[in-house]
Backbone as a chain_set.jsonl record, in Angstrom:
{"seq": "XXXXXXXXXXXXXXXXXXXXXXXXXXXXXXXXXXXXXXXXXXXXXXXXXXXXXXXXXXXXXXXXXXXXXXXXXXXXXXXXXXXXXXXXXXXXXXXXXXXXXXXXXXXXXXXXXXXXXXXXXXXXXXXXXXXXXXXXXXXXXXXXXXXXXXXXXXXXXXXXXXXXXXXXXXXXXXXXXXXXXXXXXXXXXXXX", "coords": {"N": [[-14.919, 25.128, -12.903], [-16.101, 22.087, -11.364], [-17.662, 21.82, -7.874], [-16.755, 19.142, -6.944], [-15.067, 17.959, -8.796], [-13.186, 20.251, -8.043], [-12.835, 19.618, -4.943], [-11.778, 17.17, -5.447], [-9.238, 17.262, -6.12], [-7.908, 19.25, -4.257], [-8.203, 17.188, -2.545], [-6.156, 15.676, -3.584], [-3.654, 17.71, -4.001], [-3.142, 17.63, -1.222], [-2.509, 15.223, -1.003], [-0.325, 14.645, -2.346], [1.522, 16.737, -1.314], [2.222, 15.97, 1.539], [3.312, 13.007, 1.281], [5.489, 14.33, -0.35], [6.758, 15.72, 2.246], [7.168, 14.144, 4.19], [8.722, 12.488, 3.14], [10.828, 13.602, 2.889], [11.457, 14.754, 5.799], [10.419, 13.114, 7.342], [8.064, 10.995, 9.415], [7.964, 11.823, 12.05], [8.571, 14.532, 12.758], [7.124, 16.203, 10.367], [4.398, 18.016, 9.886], [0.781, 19.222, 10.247], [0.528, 21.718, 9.502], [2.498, 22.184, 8.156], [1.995, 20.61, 5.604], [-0.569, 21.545, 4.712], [0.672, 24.197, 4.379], [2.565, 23.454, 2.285], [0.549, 22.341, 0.11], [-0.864, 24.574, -0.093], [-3.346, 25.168, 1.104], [-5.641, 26.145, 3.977], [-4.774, 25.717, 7.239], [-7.29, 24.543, 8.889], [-8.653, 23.803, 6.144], [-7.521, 21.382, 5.705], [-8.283, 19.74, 7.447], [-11.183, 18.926, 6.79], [-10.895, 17.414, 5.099], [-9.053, 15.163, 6.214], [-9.067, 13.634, 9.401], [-6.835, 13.511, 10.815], [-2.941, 12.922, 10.875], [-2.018, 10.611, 10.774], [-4.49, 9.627, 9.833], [-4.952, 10.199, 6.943], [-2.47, 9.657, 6.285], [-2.933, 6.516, 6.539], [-5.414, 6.69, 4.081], [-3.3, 7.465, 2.134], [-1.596, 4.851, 1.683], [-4.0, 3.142, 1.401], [-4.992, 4.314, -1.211], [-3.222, 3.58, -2.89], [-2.957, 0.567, -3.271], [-5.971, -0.405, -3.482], [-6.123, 0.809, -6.377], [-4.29, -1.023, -7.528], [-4.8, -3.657, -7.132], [-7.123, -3.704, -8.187], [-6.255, -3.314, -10.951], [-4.864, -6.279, -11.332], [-6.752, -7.577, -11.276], [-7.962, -6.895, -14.024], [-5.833, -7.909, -15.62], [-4.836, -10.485, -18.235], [-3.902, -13.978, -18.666], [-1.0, -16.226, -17.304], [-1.672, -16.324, -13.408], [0.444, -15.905, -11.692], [2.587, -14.13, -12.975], [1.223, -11.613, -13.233], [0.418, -11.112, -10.737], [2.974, -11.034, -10.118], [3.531, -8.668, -11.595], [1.862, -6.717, -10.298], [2.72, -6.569, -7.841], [5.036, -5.111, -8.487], [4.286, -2.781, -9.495], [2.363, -1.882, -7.392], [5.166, -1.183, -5.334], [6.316, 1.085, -7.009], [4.572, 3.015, -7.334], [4.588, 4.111, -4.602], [6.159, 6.592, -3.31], [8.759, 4.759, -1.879], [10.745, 5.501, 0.362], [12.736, 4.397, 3.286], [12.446, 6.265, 5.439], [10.472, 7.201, 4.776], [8.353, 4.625, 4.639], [8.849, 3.488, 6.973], [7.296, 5.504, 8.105], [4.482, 5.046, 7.739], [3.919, 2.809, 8.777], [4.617, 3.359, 11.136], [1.967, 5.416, 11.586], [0.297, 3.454, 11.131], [0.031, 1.847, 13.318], [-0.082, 3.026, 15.236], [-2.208, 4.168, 15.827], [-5.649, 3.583, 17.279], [-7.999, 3.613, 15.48], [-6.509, 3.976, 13.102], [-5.531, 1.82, 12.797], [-7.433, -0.121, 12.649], [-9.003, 0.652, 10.451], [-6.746, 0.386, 8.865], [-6.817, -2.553, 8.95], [-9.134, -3.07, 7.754], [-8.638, -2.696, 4.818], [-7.129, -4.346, 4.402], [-8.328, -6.72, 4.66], [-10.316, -6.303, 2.575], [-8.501, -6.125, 0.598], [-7.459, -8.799, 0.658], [-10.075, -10.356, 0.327], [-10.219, -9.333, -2.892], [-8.609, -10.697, -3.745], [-8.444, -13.422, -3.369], [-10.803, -14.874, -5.367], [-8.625, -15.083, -7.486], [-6.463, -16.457, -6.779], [-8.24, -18.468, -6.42], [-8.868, -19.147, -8.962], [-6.548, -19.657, -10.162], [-5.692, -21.626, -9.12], [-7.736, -23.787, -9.692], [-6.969, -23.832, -12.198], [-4.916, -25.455, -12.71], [-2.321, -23.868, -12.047], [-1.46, -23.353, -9.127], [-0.788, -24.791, -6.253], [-3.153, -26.828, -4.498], [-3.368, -27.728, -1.906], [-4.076, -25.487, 0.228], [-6.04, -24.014, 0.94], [-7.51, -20.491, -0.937], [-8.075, -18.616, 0.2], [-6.125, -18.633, 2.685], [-3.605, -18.747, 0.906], [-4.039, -15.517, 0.272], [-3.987, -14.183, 2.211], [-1.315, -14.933, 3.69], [0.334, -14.228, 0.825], [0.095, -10.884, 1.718], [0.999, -10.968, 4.032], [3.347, -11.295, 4.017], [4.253, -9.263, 2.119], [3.804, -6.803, 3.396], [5.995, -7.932, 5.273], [8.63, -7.773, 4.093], [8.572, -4.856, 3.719], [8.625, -3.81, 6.012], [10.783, -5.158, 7.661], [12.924, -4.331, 5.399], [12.462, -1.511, 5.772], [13.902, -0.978, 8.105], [16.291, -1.609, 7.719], [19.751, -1.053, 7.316], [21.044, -1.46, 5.057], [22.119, -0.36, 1.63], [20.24, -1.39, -0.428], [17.677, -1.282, -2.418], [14.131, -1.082, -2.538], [12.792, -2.528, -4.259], [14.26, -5.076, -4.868], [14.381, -6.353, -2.961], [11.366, -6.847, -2.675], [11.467, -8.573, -4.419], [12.893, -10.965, -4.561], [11.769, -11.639, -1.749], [9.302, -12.565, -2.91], [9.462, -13.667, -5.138], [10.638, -16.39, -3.574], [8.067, -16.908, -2.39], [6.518, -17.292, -4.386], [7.383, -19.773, -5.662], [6.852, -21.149, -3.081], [3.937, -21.178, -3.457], [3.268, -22.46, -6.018], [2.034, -25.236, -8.161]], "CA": [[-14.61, 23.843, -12.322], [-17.406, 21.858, -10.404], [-17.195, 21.555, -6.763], [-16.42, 17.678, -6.903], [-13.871, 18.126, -9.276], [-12.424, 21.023, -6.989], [-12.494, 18.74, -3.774], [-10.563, 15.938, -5.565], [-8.003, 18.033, -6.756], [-7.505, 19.853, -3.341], [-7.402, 16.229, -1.589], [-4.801, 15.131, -4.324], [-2.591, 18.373, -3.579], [-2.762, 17.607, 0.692], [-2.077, 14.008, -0.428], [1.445, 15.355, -2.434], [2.69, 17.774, -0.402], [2.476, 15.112, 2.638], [4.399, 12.471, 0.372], [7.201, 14.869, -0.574], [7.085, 16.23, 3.066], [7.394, 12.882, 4.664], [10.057, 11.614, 2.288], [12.188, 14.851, 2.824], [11.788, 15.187, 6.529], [10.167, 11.82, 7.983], [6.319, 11.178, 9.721], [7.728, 12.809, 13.072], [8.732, 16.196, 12.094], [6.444, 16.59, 9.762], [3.082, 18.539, 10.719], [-0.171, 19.002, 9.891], [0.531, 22.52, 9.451], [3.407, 22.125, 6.821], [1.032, 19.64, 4.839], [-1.308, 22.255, 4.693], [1.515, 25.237, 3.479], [2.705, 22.846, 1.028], [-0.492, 22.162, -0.914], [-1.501, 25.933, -0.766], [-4.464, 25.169, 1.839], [-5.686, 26.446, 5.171], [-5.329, 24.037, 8.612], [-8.746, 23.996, 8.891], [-9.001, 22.866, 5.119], [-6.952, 19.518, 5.844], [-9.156, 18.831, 8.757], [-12.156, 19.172, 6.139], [-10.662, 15.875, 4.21], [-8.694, 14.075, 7.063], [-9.314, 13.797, 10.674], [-5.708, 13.355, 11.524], [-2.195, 12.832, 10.12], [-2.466, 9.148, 10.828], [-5.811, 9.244, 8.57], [-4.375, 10.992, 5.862], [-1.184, 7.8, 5.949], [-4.06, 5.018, 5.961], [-5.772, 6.738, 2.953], [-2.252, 7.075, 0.64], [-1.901, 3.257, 1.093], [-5.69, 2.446, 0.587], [-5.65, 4.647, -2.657], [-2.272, 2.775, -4.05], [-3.44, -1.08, -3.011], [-6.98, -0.477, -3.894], [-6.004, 0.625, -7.25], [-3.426, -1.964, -7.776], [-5.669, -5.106, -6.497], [-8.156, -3.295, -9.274], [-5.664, -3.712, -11.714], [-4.486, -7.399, -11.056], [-7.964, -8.483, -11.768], [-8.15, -6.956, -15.484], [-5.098, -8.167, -16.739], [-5.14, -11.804, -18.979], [-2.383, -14.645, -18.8], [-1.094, -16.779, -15.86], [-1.612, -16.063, -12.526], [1.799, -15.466, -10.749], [3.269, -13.237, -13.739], [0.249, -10.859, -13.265], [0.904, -10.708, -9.332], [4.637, -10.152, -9.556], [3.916, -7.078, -11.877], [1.133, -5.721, -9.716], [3.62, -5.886, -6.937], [6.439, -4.021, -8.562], [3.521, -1.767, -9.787], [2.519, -0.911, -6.147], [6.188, -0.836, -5.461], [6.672, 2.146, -7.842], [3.231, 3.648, -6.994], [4.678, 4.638, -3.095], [7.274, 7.273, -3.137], [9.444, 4.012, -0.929], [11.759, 5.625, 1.032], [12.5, 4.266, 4.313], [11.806, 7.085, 6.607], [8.748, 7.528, 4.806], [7.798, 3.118, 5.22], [8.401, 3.433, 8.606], [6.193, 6.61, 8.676], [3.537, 4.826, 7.33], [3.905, 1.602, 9.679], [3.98, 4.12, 12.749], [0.782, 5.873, 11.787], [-0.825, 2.824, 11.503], [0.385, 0.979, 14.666], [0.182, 3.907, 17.0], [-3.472, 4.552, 16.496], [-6.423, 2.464, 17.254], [-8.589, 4.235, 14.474], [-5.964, 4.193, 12.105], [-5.247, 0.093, 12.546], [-8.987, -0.604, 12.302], [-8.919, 1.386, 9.147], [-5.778, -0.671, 7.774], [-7.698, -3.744, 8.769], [-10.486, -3.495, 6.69], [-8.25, -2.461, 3.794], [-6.359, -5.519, 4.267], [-9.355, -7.765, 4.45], [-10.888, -5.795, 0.957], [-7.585, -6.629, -0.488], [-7.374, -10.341, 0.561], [-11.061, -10.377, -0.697], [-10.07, -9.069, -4.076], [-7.129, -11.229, -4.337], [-9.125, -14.807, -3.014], [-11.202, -15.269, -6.603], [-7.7, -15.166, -8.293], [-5.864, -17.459, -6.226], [-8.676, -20.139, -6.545], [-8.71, -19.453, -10.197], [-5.311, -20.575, -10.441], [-5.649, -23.23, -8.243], [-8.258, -24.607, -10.655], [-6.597, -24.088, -14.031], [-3.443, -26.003, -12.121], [-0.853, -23.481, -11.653], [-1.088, -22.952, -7.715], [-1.238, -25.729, -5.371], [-4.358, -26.915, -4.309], [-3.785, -28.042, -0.781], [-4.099, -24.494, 0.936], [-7.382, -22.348, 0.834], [-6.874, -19.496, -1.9], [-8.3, -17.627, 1.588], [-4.621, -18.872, 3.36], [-2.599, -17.987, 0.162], [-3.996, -14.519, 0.156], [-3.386, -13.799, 3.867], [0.065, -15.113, 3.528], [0.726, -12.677, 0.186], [-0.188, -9.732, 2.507], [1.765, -11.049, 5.08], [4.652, -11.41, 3.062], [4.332, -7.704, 1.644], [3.949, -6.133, 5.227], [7.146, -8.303, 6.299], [9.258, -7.359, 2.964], [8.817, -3.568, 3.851], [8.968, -3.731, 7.28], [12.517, -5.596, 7.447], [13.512, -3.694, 4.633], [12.497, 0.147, 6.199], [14.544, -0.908, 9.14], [17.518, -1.862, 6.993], [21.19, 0.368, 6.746], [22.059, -2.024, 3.987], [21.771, 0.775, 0.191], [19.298, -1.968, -1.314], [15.913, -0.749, -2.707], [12.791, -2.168, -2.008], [12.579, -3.504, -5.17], [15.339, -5.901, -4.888], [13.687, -6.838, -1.291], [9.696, -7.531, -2.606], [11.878, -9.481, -5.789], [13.563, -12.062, -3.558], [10.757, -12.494, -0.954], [8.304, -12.893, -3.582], [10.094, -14.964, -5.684], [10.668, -17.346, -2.41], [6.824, -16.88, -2.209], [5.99, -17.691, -5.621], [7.8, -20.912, -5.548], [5.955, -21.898, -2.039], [2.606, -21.754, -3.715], [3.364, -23.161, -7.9], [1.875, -26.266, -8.206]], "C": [[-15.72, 23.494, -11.328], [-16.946, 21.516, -9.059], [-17.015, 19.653, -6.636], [-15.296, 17.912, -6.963], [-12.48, 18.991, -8.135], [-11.734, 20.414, -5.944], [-11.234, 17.435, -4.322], [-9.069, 16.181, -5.496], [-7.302, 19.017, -5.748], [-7.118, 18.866, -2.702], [-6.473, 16.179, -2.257], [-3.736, 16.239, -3.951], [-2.314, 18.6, -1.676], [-2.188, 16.321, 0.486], [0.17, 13.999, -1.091], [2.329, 16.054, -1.653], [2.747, 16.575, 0.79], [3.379, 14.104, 2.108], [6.035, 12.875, 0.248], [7.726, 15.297, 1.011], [7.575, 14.953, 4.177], [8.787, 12.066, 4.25], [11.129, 12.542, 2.579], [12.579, 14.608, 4.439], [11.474, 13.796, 7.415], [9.032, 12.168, 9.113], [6.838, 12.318, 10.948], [7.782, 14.184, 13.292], [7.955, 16.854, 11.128], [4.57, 17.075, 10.163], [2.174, 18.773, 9.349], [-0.252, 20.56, 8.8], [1.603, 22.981, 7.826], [2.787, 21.634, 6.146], [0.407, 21.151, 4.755], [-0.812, 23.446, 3.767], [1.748, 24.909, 2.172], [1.753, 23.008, -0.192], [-1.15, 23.636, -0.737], [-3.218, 25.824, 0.039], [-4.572, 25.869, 3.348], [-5.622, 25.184, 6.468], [-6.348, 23.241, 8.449], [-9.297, 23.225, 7.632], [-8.628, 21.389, 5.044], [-7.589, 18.998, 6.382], [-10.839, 18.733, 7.87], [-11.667, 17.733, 5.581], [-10.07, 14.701, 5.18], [-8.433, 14.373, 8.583], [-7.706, 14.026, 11.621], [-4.199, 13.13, 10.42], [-2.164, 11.302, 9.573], [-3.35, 8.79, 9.959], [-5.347, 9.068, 7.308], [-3.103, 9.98, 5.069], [-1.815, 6.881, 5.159], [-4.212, 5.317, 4.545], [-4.379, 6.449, 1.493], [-2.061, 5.347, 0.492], [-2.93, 3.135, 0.688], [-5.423, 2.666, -0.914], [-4.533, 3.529, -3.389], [-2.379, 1.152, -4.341], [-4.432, -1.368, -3.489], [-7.041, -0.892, -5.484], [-4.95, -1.221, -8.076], [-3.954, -3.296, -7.817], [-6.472, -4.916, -7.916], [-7.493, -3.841, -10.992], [-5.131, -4.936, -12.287], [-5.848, -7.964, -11.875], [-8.337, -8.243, -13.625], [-6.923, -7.546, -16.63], [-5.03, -9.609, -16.971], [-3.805, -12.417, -18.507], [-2.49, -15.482, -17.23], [-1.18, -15.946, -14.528], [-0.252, -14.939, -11.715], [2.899, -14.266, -11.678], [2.386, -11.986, -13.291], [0.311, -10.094, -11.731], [2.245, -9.851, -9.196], [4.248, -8.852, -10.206], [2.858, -5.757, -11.381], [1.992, -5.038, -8.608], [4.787, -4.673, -7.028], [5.559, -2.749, -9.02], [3.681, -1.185, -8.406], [4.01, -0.798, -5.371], [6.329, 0.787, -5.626], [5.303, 2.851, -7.751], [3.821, 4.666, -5.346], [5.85, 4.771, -3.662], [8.764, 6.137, -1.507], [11.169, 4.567, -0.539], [12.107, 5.419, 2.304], [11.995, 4.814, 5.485], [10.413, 7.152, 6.254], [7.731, 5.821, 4.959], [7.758, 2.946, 6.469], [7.469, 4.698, 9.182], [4.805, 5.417, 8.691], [2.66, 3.26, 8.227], [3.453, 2.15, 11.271], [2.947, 4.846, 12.842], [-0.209, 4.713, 11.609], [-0.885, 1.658, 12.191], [0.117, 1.673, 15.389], [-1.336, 4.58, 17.037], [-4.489, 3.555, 16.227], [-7.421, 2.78, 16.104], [-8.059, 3.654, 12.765], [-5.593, 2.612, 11.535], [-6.188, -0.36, 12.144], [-8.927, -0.302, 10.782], [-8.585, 0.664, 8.11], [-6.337, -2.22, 7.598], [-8.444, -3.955, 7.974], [-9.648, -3.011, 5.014], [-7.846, -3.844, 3.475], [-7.146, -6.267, 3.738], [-10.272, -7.468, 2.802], [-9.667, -6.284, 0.18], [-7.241, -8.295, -0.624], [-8.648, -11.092, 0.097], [-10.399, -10.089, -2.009], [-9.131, -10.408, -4.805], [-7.664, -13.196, -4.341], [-9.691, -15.651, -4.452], [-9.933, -15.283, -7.758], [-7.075, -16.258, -8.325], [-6.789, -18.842, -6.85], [-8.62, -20.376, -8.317], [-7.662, -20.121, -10.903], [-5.24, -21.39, -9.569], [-6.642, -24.297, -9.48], [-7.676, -24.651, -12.156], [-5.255, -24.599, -13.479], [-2.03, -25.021, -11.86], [-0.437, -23.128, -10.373], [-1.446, -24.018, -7.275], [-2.451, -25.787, -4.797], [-4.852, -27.482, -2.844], [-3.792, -26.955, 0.759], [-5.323, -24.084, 0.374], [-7.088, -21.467, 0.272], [-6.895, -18.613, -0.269], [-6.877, -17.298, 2.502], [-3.54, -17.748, 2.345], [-2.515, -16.251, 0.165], [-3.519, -13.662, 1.091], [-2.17, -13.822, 3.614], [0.894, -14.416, 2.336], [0.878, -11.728, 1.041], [0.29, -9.684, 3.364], [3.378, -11.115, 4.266], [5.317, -9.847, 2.761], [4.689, -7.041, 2.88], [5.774, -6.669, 5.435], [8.136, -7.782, 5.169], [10.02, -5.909, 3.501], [9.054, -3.234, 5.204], [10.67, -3.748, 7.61], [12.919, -4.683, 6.695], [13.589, -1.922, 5.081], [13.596, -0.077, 7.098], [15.8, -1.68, 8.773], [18.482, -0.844, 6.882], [21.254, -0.346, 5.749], [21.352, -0.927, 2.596], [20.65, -0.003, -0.574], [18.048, -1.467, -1.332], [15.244, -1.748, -2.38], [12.137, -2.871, -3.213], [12.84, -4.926, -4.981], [14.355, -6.773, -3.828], [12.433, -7.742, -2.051], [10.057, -8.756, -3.812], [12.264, -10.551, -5.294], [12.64, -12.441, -2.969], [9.912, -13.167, -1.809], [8.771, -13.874, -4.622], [10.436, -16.533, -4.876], [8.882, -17.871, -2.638], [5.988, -17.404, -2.842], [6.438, -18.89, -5.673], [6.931, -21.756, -4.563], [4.401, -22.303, -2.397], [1.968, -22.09, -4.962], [3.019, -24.499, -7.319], [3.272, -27.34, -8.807]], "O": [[-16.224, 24.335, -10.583], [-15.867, 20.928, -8.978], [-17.603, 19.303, -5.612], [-14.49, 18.079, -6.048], [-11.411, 18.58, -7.682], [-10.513, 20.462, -5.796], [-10.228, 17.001, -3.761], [-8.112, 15.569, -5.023], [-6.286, 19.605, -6.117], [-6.02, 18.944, -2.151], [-5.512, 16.689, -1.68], [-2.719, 15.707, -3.507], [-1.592, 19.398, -1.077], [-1.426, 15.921, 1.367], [1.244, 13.63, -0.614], [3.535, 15.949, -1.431], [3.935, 16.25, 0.798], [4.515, 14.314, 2.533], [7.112, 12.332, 0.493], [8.943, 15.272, 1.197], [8.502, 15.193, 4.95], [9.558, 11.329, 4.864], [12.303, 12.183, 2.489], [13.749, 14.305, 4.669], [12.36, 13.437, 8.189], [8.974, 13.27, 9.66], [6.362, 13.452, 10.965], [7.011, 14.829, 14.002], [8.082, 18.073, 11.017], [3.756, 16.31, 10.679], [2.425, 18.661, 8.15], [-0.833, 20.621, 7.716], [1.427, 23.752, 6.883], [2.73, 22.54, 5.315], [1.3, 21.998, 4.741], [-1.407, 23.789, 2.746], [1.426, 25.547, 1.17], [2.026, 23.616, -1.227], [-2.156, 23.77, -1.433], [-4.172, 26.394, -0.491], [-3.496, 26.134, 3.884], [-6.237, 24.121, 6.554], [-6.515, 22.067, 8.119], [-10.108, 22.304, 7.729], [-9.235, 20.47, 4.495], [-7.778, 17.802, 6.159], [-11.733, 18.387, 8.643], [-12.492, 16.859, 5.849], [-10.436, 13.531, 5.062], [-7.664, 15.268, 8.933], [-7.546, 14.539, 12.728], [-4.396, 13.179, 9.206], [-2.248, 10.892, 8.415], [-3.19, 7.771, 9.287], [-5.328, 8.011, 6.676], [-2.888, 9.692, 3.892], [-1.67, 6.483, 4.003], [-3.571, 4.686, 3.705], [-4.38, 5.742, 0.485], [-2.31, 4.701, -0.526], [-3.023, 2.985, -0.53], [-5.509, 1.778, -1.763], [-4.892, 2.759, -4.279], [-1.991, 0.594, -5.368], [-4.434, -2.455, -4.066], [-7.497, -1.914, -5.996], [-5.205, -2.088, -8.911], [-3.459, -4.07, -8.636], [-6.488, -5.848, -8.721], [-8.06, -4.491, -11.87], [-4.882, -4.957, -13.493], [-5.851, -8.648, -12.898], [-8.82, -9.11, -14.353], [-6.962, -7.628, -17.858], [-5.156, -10.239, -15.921], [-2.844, -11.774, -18.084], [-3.383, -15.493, -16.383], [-0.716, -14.808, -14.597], [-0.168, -13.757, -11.382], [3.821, -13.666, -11.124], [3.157, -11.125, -12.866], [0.269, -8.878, -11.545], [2.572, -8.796, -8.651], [4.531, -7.842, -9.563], [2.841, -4.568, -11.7], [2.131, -3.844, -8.34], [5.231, -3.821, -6.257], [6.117, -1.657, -8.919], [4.553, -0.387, -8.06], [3.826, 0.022, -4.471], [6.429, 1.586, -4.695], [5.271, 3.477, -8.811], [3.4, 5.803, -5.135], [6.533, 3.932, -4.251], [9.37, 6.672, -0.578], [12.273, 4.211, -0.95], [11.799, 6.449, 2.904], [11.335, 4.237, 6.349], [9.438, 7.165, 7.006], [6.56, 5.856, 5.336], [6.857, 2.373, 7.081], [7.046, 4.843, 10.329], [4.286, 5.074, 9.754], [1.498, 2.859, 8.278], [2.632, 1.792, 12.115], [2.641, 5.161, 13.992], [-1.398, 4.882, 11.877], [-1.567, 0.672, 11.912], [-0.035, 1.202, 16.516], [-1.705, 5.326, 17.944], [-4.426, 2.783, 15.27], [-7.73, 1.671, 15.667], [-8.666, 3.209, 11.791], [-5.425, 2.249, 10.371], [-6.065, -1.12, 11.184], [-8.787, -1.241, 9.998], [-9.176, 0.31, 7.09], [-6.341, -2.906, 6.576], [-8.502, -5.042, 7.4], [-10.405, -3.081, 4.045], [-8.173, -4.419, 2.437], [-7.009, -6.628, 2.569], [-10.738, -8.365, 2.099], [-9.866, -6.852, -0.894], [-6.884, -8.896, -1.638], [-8.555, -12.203, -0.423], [-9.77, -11.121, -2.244], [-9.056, -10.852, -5.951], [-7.276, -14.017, -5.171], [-9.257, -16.768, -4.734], [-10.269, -15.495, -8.923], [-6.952, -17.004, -9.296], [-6.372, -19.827, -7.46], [-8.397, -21.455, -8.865], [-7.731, -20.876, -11.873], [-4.114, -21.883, -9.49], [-6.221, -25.341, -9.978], [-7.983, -25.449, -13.042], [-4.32, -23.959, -13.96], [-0.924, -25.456, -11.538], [0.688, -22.655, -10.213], [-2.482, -24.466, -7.767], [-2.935, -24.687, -4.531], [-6.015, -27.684, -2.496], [-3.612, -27.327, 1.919], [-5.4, -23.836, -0.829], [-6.026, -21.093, 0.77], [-5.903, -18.109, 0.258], [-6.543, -16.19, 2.922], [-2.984, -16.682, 2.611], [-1.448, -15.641, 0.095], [-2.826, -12.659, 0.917], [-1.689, -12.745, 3.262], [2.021, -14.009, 2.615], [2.076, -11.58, 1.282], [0.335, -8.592, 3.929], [4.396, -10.54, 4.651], [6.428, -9.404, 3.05], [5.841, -6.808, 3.245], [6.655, -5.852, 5.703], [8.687, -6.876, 5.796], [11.216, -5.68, 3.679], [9.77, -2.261, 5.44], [11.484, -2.835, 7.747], [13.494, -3.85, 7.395], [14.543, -1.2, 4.79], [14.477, 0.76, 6.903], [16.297, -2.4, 9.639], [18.148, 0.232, 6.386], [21.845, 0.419, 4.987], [20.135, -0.739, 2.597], [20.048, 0.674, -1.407], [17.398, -1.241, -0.311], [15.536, -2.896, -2.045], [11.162, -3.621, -3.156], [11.985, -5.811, -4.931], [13.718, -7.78, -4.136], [12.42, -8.973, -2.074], [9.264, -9.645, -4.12], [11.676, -11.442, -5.908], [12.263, -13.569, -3.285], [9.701, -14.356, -1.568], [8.182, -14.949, -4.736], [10.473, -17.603, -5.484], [8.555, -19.006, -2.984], [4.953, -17.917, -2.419], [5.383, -19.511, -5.803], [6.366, -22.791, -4.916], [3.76, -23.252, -1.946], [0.759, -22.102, -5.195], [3.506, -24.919, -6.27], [3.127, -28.561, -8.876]]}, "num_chains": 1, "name": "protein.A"}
């Protein structure tokens, strides 16, 4: 096995065991040190791929949004069909269990590193998403008196507020149900 290969395949088993360990026990109880047992690594090896636990958060969103945004752009057909099923994609991409959405909100609110981080993810994803929007603004199926630049912001703001509200919910509803309703509200606000 080549040392690339090796490294990927060691981050991918720090980025599982943190996942299942997060979802079982929730961000605050969960250590750097258990992450580490889990995936069959040393301390010092985690701190070789991520500076912090907080890091290690940022990156599992990046990788599932990145891909997902990536995906949006190759598939054919209208606009807003193509969105909703990226969303329920990244949906079903994040192990969404509330303790672990509000993990993922408090590692990247509670450090200044880790917000910067999410920032520029954001802004790569409202880039990605901008040449879509206007595309359907010009072949008529999105309204044309907002900036695709607005619409995309306001997606992303939408998503954020979905999971937010929804982590900090007692009511038994999944987060399906949740991003299906807002986004359906959402999708209506910006059909031509």
């Amino acid at each position: 096995m080549n040392r690339e290969l090796k490294k990927a395949l060691t981050r991918q088993r720090i980025k599982e065991a943190a996942l299942s360990l997060l979802a079982e026990q929730g961000y605050e109880t969960t250590t750097i040190e258990q992450i580490a047992k889990l995936a069959g690594v040393a301390k010092g090896t985690f701190f070789n791929y991520f500076a912090s636990k907080d890091e290690l958060i940022c990156d599992l969103q990046t990788v599932f949004v990145m891909n997902e945004a990536a995906k949006l752009k190759d598939k054919p057909g209208p606009l807003i069909p193509r969105m909703r099923m990226v969303l329920f994609q990244l949906v079903q991409q994040l192990p969404h269990n509330k303790s672990v959405t509000r993990a993922l909100f408090q590692a990247i609110l509670g450090s200044g590193p880790a917000l910067e981080e999410h920032n520029q993810l954001v802004a790569q994803v409202m880039e990605s998403i901008v040449p879509l929007i206007a595309q359907g603004q010009e072949n008529g199926e999105l309204r044309k008196d907002m900036p695709a630049e607005m619409i995309s912001q306001l997606a992303v703001q939408t998503y954020f507020g979905a999971l937010i509200v929804w982590s900090m919910s007692d009511e038994e509803e999944g987060i399906n149900e949740q991003i299906a309703l807002t986004f359906d509200l959402f999708f209506k606000g910006i059909t031509a």
